[in-house]
N, C-alpha and C positions, 0 to 999 in steps of 0.2 A: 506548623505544618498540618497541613489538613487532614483530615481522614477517609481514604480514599475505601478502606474496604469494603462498605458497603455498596455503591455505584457498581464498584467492576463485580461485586458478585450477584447481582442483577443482571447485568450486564450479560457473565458468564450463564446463567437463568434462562438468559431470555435465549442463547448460542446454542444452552442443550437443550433446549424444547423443539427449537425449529429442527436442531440437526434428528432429536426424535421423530418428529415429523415425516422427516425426507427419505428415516430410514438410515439414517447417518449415524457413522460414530462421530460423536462429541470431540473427542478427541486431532478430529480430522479440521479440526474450525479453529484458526491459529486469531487468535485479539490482537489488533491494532492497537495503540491506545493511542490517539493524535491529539499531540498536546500544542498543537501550533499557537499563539499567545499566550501560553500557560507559563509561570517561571517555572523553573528549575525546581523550586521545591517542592513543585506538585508532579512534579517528575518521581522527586527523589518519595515523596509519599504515594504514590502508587508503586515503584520498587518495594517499600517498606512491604505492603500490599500482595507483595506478587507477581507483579504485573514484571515481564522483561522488555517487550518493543514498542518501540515508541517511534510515533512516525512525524516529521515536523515537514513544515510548506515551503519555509523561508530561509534561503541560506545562512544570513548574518547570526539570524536570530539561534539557530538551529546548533551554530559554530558555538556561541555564549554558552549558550546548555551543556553542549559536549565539554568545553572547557571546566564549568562548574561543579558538570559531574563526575570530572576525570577520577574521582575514589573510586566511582561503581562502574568502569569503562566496561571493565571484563564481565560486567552481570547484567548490561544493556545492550540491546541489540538498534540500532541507528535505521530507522528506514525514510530516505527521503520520497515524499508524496506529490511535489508542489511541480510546479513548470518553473523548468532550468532554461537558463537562459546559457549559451556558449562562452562565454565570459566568469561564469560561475561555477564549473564543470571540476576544477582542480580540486577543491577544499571538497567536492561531493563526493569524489573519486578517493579521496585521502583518508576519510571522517565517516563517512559509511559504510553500513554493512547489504544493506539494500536501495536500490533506486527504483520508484513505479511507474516514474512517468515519461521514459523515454516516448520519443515520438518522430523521431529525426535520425538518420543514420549517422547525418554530422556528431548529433550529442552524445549516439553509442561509441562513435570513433573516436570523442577525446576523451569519454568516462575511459575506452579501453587502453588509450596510450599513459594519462595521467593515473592509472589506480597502480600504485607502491609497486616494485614484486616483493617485497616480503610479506604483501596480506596476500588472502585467499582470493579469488576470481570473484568479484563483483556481482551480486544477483541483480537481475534487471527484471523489469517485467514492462513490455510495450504497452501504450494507454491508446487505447481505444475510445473514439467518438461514435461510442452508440446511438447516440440522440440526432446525429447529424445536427447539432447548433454552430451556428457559425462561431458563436462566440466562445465556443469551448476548447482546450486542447484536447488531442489526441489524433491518430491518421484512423481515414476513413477504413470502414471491414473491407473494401474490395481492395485494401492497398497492405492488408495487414500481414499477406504471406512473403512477400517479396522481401518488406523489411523486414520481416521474425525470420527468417532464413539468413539474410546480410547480419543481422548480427550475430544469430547464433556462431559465424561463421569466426568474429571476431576476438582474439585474445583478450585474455585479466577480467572476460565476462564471463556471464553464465546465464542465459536465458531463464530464467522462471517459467513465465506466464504473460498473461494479461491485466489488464488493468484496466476501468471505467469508473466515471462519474456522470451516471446517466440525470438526465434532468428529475426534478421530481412529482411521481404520479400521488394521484387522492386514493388507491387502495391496490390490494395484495396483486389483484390479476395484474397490472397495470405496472408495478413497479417490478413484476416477473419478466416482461416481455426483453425491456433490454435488455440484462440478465443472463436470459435464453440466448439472446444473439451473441453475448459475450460465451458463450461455454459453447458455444456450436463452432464459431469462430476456434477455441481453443480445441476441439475433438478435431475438427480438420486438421488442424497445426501437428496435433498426437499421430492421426493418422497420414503426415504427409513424413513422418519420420523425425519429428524435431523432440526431442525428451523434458516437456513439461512436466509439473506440476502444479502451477501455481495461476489459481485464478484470484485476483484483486478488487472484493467489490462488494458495498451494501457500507453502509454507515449509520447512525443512531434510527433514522426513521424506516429506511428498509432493512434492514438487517433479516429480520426471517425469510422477507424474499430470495435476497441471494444466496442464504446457506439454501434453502426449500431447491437451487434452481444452480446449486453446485462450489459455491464459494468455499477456497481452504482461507483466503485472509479477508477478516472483514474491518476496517477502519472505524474505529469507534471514539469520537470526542465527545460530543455535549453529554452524552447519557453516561459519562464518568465524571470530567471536568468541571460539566455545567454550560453556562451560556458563557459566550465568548464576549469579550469588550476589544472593539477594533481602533476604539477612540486613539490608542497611542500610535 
């Protein structure tokens, strides 16, 4: 089992200096740790670690983990990251404690009909296509209030926030801007009445960006885990 201490307390390093930065308490900046290829035991050794949530992309895979990890169920916190397809929405609704990437009112309406009633109300957070690429998921910012309103609207949920995977910029200003569009988008939502908290965004190479520009969760893989092997 590897030794994960040292990554995430860099990691954590690098989360207080930016949130110093911004004028932030530290404590306001919740670690992702996204272990999506990673096995289980590097799960189980960042728990060792400290670390409680762990966020994975791929349903099958994501399933495996949870099963292997079922000793530490109650000391993990499950957040899915990845784009759901509607066909795989039951086992997310069941196995999770968070989803980010809603984008579809379809995917909020079977997360809401399929999640248990004996768990707690499902935290959701909408994904946003700040970058405008086609090839990306999330719904476009001028379509973001409509659906953040339809769902919040819907039972067994719970609205969070937002969420983004902006493309990536060569420096700080750059990788601010989407960022900004993301928290601006989310202060409308605040102020059109909807009870957020939760903005979704910055991962190993921007990370100071989006604490500096308001991020409570930041997704952090390679600069814990390391590099990723997609070969299997």
């Amino acid at each position: 089992m590897p030794d994960l201490a040292q990554p995430l307390d860099a990691v954590h390093r690098r989360i207080e200096q930016a949130a110093r930065d911004a004028r932030r308490d530290p404590g306001s900046v919740k670690l992702l740790a996204v272990s999506k290829t990673f096995p289980a035991e590097d799960v189980r050794a960042a728990h060792a670690a400290g670390q409680r949530a762990f966020g994975e992309n791929y349903v099958q895979e994501a399933l495996d983990k949870i099963e292997a990890l079922a000793d530490l169920r109650a000391d993990l916190e499950w957040h899915f990251i990845g784009p759901l397809q509607s066909n795989k929405t039951r086992p997310v609704a069941e196995q999770f404690d968070w989803v980010h990437s809603v984008d579809r009112l379809k995917i909020a309406q079977r997360l809401a009909e399929q999640r248990p009633a004996h768990l707690p109300p499902l935290s959701v957070c909408l994904q946003v296509n700040v970058s405008g690429e086609a090839t990306k998921a999330g719904v476009a910012p001028d379509e973001v209030a409509a659906l953040a309103h339809a769902i919040a609207a819907l039972p067994s949920l719970r609205l969070r926030g937002l969420m983004s995977i902006p493309e990536p910029a060569a420096n700080l200003a750059a990788q601010r801007e989407p960022h900004r569009l993301l928290r601006t988008l989310f202060e409308q939502l605040r102020a059109d009445g909807l009870a957020l908290d939760t903005l979704s965004m910055g991962m190993s190479g921007d990370l100071e960006a989006a604490v500096l520009e308001g991020a409570t969760i930041v997704r952090i893989g390679t600069a814990i885990f390391g590099t990723r092997d997609y070969s299997h």
